[in-house]
Each structure stands twice: as structure tokens, then as C-alpha cells.
DOMARTOR-566005 format. One record per residue: residue in one letter; residue number from 1; x, y, z of N, C-alpha, C in turn. Coordinates in Angstrom, 1 decimal, padded with zeros to 4 digits. Example, Ala and Ser with C-alpha at 12.3 -4.5 7.8 and 13.67 -1.06 7.14 Angstrom:
<recs>
REC type seq     nx     ny     nz    cax    cay    caz     cx     cy     cz
REC    A   1  013.2 -005.7  007.8  012.3 -004.5  007.8  013.2 -003.3  007.8
REC    S   2  012.8 -002.2  007.1  013.7 -001.1  007.1  012.9  000.0  007.9
</recs>
This chain:
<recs>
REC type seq     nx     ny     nz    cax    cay    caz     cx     cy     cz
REC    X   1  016.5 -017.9  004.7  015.7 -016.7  005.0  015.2 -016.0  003.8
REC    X   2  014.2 -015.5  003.9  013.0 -015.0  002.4  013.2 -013.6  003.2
REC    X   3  013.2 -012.4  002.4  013.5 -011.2  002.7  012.6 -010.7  002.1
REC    X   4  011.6 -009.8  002.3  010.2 -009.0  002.0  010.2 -007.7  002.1
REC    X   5  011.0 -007.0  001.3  010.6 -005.5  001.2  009.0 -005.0  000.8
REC    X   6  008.5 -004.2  001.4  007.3 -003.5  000.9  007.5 -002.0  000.8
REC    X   7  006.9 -001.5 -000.6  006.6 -000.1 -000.2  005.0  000.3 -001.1
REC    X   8  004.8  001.5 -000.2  003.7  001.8 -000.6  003.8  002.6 -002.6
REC    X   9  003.0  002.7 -003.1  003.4  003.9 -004.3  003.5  005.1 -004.1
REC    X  10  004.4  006.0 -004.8  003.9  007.8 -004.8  003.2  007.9 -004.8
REC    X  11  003.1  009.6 -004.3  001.7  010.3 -004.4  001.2  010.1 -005.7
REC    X  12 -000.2  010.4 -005.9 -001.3  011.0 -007.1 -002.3  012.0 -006.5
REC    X  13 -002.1  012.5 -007.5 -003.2  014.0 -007.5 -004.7  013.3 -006.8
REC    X  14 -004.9  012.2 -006.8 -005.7  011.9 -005.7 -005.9  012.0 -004.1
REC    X  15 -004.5  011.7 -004.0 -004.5  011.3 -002.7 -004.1  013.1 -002.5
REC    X  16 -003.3  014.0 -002.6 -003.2  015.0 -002.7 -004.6  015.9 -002.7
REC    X  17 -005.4  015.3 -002.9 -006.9  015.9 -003.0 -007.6  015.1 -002.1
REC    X  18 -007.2  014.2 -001.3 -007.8  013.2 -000.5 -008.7  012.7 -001.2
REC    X  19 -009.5  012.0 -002.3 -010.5  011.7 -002.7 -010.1  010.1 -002.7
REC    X  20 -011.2  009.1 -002.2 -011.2  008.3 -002.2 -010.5  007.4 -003.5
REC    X  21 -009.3  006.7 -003.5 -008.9  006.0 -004.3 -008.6  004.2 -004.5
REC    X  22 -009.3  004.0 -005.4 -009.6  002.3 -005.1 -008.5  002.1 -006.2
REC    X  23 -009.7  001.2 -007.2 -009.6  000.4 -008.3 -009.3  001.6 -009.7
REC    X  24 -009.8  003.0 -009.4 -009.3  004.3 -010.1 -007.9  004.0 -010.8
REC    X  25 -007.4  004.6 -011.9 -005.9  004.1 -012.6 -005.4  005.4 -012.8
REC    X  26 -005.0  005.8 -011.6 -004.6  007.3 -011.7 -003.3  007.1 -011.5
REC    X  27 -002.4  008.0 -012.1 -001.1  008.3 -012.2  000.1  008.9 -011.1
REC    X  28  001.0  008.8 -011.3  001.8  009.4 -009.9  002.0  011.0 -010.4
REC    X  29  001.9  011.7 -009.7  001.9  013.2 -009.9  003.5  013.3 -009.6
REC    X  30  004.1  015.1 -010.0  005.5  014.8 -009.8  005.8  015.1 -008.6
REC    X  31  005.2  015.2 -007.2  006.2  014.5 -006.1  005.9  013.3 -005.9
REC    X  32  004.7  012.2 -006.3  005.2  011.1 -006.7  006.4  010.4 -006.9
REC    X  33  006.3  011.0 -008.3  007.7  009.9 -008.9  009.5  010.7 -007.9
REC    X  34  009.0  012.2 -007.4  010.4  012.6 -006.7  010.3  011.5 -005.4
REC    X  35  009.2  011.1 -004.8  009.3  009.9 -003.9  009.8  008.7 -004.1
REC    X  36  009.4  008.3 -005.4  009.9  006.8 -005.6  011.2  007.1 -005.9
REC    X  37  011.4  008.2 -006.4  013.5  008.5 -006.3  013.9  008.2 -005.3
REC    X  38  013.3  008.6 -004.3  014.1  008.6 -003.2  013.7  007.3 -002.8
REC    X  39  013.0  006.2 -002.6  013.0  005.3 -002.4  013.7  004.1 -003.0
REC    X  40  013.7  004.6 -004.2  014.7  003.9 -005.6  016.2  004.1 -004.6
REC    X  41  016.4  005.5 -003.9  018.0  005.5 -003.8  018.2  004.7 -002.4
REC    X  42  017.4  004.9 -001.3  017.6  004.0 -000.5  017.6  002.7 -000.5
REC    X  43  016.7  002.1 -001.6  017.1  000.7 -001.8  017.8  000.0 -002.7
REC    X  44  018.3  001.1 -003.5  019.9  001.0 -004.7  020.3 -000.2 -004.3
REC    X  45  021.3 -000.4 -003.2  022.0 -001.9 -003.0  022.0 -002.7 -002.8
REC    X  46  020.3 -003.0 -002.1  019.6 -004.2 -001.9  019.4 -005.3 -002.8
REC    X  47  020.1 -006.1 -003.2  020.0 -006.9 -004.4  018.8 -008.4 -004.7
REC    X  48  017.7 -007.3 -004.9  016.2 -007.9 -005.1  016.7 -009.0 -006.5
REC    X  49  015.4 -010.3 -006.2  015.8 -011.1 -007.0  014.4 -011.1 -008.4
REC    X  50  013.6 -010.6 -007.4  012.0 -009.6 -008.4  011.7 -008.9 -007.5
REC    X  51  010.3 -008.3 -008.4  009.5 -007.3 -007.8  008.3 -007.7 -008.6
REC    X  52  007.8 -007.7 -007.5  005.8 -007.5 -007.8  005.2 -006.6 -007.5
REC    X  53  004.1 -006.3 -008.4  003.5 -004.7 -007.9  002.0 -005.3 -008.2
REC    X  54  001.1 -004.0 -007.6 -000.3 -004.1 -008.2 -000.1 -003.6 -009.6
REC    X  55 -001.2 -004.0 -010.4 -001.1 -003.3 -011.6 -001.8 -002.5 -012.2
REC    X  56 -002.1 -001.5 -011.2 -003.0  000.2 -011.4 -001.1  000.5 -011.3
REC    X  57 -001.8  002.0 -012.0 -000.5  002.7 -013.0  000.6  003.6 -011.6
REC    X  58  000.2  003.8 -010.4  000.3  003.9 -009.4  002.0  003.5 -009.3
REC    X  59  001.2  002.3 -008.6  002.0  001.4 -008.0  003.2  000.2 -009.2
REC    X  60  002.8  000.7 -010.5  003.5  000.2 -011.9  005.0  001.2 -011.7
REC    X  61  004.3  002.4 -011.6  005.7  003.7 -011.8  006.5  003.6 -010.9
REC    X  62  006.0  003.5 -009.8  006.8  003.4 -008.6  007.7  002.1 -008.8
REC    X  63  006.7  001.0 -009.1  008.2 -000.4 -009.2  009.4  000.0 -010.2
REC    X  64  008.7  000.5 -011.2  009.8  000.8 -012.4  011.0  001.5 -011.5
REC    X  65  010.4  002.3 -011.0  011.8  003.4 -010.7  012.6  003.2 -009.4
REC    X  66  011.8  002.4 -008.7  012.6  001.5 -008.0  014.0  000.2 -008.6
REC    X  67  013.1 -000.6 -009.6  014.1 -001.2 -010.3  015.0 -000.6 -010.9
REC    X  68  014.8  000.5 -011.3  015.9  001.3 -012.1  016.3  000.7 -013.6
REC    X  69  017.4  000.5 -013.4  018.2 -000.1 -014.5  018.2 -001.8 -014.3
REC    X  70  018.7 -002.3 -013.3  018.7 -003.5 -012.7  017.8 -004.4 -013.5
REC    X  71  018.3 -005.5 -014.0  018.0 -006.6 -014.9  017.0 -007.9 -014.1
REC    X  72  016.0 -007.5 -013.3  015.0 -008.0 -012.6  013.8 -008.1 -013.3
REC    X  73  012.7 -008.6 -012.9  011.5 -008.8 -013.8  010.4 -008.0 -012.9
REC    X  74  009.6 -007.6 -013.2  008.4 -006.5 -012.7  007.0 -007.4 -012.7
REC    X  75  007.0 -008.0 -012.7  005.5 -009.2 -011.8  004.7 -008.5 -011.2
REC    X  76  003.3 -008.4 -012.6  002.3 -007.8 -011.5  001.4 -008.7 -011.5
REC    X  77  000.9 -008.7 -010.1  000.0 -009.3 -009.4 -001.3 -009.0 -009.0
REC    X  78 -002.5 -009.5 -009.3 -004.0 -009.0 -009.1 -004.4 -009.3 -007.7
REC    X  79 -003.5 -010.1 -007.0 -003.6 -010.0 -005.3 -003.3 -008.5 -004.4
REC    X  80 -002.7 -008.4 -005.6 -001.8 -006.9 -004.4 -002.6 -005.4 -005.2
REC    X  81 -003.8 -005.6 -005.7 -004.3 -004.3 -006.1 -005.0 -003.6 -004.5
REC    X  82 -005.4 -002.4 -004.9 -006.1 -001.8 -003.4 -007.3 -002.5 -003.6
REC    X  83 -007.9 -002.1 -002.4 -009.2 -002.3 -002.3 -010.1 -001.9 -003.2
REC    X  84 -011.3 -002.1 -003.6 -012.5 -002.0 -004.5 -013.5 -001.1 -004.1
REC    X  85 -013.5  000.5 -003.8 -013.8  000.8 -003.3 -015.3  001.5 -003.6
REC    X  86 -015.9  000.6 -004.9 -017.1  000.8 -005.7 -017.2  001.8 -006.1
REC    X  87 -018.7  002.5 -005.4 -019.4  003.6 -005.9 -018.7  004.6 -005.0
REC    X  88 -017.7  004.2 -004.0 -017.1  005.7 -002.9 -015.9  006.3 -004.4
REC    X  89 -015.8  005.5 -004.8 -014.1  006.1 -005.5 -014.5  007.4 -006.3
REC    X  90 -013.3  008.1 -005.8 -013.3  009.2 -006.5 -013.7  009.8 -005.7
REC    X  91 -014.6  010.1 -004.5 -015.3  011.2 -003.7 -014.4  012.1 -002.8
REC    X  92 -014.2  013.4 -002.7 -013.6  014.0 -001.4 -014.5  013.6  000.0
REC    X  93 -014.0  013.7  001.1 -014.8  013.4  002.3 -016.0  014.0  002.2
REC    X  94 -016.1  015.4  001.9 -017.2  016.4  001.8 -018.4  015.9  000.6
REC    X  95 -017.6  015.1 -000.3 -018.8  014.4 -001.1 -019.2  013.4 -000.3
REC    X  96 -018.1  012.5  000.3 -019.2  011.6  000.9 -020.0  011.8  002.0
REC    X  97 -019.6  012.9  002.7 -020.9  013.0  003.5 -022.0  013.8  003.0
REC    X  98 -022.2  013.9  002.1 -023.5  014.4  000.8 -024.1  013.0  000.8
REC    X  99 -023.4  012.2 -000.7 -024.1  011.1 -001.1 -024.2  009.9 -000.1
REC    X 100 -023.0  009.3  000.8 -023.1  008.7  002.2 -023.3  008.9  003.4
REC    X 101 -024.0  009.8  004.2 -023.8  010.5  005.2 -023.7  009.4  005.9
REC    X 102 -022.5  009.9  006.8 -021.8  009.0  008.2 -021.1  008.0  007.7
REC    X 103 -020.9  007.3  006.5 -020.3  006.2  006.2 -018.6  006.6  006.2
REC    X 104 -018.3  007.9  005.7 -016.4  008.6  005.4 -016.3  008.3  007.3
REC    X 105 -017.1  008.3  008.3 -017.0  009.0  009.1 -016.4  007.5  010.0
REC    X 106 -017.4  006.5  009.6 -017.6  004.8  009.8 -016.0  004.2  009.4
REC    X 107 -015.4  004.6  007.9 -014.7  004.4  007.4 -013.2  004.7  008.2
REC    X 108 -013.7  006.0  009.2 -011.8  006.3  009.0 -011.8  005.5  010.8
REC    X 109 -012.7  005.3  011.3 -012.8  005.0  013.0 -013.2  004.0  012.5
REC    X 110 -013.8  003.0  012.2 -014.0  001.5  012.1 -014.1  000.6  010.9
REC    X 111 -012.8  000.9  010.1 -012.5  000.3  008.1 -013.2 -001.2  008.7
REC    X 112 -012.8 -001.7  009.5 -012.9 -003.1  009.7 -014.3 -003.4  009.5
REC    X 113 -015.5 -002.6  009.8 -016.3 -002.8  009.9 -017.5 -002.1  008.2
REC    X 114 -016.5 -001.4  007.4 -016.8 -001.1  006.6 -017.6 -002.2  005.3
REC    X 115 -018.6 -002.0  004.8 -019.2 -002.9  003.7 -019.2 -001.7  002.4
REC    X 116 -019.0 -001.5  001.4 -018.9 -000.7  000.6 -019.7 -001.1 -000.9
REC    X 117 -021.0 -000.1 -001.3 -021.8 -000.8 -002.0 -020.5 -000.7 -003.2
REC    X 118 -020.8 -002.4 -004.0 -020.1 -002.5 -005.1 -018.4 -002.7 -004.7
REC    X 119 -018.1 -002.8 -003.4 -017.2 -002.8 -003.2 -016.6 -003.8 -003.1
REC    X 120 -015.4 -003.9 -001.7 -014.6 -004.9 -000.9 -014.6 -004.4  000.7
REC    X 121 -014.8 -005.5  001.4 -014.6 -005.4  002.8 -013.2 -005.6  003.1
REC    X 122 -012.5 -004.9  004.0 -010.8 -005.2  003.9 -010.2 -006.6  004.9
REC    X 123 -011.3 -007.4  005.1 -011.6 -008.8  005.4 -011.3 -009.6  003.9
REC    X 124 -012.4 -009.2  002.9 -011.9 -009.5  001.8 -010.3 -009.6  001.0
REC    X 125 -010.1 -007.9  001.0 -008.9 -007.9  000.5 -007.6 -008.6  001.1
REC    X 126 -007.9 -008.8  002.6 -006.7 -009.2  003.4 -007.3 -010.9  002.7
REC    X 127 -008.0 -011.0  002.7 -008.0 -013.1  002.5 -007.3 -013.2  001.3
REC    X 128 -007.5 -012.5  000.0 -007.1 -012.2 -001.6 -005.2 -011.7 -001.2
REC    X 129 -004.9 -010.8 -000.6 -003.4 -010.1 -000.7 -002.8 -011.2  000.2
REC    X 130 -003.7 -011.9  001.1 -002.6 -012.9  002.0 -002.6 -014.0  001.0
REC    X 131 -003.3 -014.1  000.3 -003.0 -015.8 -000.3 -001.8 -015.6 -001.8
REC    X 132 -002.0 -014.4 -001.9 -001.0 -013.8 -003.4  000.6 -013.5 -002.4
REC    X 133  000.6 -013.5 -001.0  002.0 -013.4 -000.3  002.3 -014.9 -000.3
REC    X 134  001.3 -015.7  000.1  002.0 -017.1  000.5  002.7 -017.5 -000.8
REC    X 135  001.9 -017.3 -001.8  002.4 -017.4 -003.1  003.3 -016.9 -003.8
REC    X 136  004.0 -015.7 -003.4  005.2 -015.0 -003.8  006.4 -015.4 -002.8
REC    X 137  005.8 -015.9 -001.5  006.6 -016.5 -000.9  007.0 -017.8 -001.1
REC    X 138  006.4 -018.9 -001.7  006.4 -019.6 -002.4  007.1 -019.7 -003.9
REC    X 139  007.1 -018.9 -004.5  007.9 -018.5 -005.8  009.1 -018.4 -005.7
REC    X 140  009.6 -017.2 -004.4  010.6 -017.0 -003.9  011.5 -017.3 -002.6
REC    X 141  011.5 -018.4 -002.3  012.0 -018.8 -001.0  013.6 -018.8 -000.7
REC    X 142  014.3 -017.9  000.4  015.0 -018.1  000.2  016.0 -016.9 -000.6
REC    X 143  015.0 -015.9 -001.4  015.9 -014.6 -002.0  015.1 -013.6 -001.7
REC    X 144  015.4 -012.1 -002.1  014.9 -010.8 -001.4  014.3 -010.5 -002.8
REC    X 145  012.9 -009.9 -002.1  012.0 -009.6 -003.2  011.2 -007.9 -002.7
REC    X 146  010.5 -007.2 -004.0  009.8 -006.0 -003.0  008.4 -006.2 -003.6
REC    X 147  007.8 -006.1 -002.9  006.3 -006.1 -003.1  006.0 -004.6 -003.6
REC    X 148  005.0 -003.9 -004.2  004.7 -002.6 -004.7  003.3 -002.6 -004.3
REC    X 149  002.4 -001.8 -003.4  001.6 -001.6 -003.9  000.4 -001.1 -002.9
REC    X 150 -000.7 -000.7 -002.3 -001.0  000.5 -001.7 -001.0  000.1  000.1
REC    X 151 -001.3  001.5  000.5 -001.7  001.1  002.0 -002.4  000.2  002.5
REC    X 152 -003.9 -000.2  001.8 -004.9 -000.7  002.5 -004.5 -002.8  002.2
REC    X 153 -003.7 -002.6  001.2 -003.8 -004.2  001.0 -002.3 -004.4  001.2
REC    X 154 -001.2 -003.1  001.9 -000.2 -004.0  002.3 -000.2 -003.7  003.8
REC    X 155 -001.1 -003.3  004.8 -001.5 -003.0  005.3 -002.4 -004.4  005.9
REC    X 156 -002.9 -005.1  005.1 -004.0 -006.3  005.5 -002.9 -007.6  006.0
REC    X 157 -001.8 -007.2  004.8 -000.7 -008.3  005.2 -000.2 -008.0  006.3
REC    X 158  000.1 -006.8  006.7  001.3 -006.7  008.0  000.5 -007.1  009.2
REC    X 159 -000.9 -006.6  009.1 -001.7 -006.7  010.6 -001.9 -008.3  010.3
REC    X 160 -002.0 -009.4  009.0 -002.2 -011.0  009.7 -000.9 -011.5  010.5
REC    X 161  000.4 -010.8  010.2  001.3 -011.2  010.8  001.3 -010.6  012.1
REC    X 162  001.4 -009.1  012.3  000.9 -009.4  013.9 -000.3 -009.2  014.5
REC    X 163 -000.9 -009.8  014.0 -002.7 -010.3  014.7 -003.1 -009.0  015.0
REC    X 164 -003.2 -007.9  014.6 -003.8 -006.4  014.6 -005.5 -006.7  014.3
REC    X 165 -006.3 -006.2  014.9 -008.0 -006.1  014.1 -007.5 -005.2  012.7
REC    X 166 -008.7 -005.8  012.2 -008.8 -004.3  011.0 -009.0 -003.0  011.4
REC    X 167 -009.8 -003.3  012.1 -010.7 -001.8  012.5 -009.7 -000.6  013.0
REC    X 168 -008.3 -001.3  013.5 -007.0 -000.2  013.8 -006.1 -000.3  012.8
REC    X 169 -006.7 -000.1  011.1 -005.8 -000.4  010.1 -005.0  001.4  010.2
REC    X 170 -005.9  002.4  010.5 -005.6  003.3  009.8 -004.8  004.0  011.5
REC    X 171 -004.5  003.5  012.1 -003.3  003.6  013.8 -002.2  003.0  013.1
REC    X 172 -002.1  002.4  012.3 -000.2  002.4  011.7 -000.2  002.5  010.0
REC    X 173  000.0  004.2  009.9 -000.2  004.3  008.6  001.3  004.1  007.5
REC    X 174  001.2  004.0  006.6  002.5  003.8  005.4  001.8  004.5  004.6
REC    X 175  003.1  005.5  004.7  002.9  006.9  003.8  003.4  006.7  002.7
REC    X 176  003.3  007.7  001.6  003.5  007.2 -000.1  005.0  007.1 -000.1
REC    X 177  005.2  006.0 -000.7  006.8  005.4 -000.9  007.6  004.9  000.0
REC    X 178  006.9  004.9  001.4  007.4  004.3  003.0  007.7  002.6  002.7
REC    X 179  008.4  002.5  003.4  008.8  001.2  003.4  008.4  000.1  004.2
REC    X 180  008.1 -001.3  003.9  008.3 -002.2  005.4  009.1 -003.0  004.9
REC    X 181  009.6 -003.9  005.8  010.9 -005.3  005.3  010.4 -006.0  006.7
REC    X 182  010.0 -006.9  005.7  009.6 -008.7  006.9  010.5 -009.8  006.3
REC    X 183  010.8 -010.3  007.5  011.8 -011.6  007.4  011.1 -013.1  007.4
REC    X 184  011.3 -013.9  006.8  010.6 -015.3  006.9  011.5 -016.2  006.7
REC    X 185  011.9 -016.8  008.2  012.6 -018.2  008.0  012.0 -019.2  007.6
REC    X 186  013.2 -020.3  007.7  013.3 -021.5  007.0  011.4 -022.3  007.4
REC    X 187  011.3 -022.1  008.5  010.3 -022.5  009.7  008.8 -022.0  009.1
REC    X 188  008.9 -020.8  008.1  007.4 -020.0  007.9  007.4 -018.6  009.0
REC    X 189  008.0 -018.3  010.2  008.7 -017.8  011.1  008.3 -016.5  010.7
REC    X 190  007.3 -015.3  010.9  007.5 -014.5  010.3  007.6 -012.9  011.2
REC    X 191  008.9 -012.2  010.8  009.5 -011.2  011.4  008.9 -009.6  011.0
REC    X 192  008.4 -008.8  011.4  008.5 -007.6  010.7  009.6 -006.5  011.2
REC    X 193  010.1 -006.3  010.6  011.5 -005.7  011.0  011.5 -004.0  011.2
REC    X 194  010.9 -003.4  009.9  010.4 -002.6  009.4  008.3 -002.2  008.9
REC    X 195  008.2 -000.5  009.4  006.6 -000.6  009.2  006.6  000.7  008.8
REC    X 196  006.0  001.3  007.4  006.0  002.7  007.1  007.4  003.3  007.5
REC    X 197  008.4  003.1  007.1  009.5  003.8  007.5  009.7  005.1  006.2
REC    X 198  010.0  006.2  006.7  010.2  007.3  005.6  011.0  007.9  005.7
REC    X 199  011.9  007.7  006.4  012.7  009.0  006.6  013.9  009.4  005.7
REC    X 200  013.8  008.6  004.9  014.5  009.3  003.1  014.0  009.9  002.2
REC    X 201  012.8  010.2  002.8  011.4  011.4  001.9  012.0  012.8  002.7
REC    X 202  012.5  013.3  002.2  012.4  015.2  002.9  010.8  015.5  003.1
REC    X 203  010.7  016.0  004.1  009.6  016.8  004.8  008.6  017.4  003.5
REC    X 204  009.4  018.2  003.4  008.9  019.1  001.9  008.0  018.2  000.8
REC    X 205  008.5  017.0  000.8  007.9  015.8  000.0  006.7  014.9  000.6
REC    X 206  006.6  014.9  002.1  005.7  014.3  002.0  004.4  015.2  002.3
REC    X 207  002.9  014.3  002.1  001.7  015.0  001.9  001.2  015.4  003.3
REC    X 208  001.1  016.3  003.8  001.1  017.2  005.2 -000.4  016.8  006.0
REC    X 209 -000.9  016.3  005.3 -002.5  016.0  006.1 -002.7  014.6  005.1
REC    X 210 -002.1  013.5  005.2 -001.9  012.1  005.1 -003.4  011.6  004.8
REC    X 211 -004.2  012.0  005.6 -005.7  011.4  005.3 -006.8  012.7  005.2
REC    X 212 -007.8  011.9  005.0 -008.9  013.3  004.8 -009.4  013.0  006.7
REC    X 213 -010.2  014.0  007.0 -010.8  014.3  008.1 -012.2  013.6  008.6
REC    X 214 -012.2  013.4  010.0 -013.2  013.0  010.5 -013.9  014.6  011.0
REC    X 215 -015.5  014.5  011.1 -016.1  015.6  011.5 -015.4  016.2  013.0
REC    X 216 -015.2  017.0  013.3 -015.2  017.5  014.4 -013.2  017.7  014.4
REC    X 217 -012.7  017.3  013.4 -011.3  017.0  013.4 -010.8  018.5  013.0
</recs>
């Protein structure tokens, strides 16, 4: 049995500002890294054999302090970065309906269907984050490992295992430092046990309006 922890990164003053965040190398703000504490403490005893992360500075901090002290290796992986979100990144909603009108709007009711100039379709991302899992599953058969790294591309993985469309990516969201754990037998066999789980983040910690808004919202 292959044991698959995932969690999302802490907050950044991005996501805190809701502004579109891709390929951007923004930092964890300080209830960030108080999130990845807490997620560091709930997974203290789980005796991970690695960890892989994206390698925006994000999802870097968070693995660190998850690993803590623990004499593991930190593997980062260019499968497991977010999405590419071109010329959107960086925008609040209210910018994008200035320079994109209707597209923020496209985006949060039908991502699946999203094309993003200069970007990634999350067709894309899920073909790229699924072949970088077969391959960490592959590396690691057989021991417990945590994946690091955002919603939209650990999010591509969970829905190929249970055959979810894209277009209902954002109907099961994983909040900053939430958790999933999927199971993989001997067989390929694949379990999800766990999906966004948070409930070792105090209230007070997590971000109170999770996404930015649709018109009329």
C-alpha cells in the first residue's frame, strides 16, 4: 500500500486579496506559515518517507515546515506547480472584469472550459500533475509520501481518480493547508480517503471569503 498525503500551501497576501495567482512566486504571509504549523502538527507522526512540492516559494515554505526537523528530502517537482495563468495573474476580480470582461465570471462557473491567453487549460495541467503522480508513485511504491502544492493542480489529480468534470473543480474546494490522503494498492487501486480536510486550522485562521466573487454574488 502507497500512502499519498496532499496539502494545499498557506495563505499569501494574494490569495488574501483574492487576486488571481498562477506562476506569480509570492510568499506565505504570517497566517500562512501559522497554517502550515498547524498542519506540520497534525501530521507530526506520520512517518513520510519524502515530500514533494511545487517549486513557487508558496508551496516551498509550507513543505519545509511541514518536514520540520525530520531527516527526509524535499523534491520539488515542475509537475505539481499551479496553473499558468498568463496575462490574468495578478488581477483582483474587479480588474478582470475591466481588461477581461465576462471571462473571472467564465472562470469561477465553468474553469473547465476556460482557455487563458498565454496560459494553461486545467485539461492541460491535470495531463502534466497526473503524469508527475504516476511518477512519484512510481518512485515511491509501497511508503507514505506528501505531495505540496496548490488547489488547482492537486485538485486535477483528485477529480482523475474520481472521474469529476473540470468544470465542477471549484464544488470541492481545498482550503490553504487542508489536507487529502489517497490510498494505492498493490493493484494501482486508487482510494481517496481524505478531500480538503481542515479542521486543525482554528476558524480565526482561515480566509473567510475562500474565493473572489461572481457578479450578482
Amino acid at each position: 500500500m502507497t500512502t499519498v498525503y496532499m496539502v494545499r500551501h498557506g495563505e499569501t497576501d494574494w490569495n488574501a486579496a483574492h487576486r488571481m495567482q498562477g506562476w506569480s512566486d509570492i510568499p506565505l504571509n504570517e497566517r500562512g506559515r501559522a497554517q502550515a504549523a498547524c498542519a506540520a502538527a497534525e501530521l507530526a507522526s506520520v512517518p513520510f518517507h519524502a515530500v514533494y512540492t511545487s517549486p513557487l516559494k508558496r508551496a516551498v515554505e509550507t513543505a519545509d515546515v511541514i518536514r520540520g526537523k525530520k531527516p527526509i528530502p524535499l523534491i520539488p517537482e515542475q509537475g505539481l506547480i499551479e496553473i499558468n495563468l498568463g496575462r490574468w495573474d495578478g488581477h483582483t476580480p474587479d480588474e478582470m472584469d475591466i481588461l477581461y470582461p465576462g471571462q473571472y465570471d467564465l472562470w469561477r462557473s465553468c474553469p473547465g472550459d476556460v482557455h487563458i491567453d498565454g496560459g494553461e487549460t486545467f485539461a492541460e495541467v491535470q495531463e502534466r500533475a497526473w503524469k508527475a503522480f504516476l511518477q512519484i508513485l512510481r518512485n515511491e511504491t509501497g511508503k507514505t509520501v506528501l505531495l505540496v502544492s496548490h488547489m488547482g493542480c492537486l485538485s486535477t489529480i483528485l477529480f482523475r481518480i474520481a472521474g469529476y468534470p473540470l468544470n465542477d473543480l471549484w464544488k470541492h474546494p481545498i482550503g490553504n493547508a487542508a489536507l487529502c490522503r489517497i490510498l494505492v494498492k498493490e493493484d494501482g487501486t486508487m482510494t481517496i480517503e481524505e478531500w480538503g480536510r481542515d479542521d486543525y486550522i482554528p476558524e480565526n485562521l482561515k480566509l473567510k471569503v475562500p474565493f473572489g466573487r461572481l457578479k450578482n454574488e
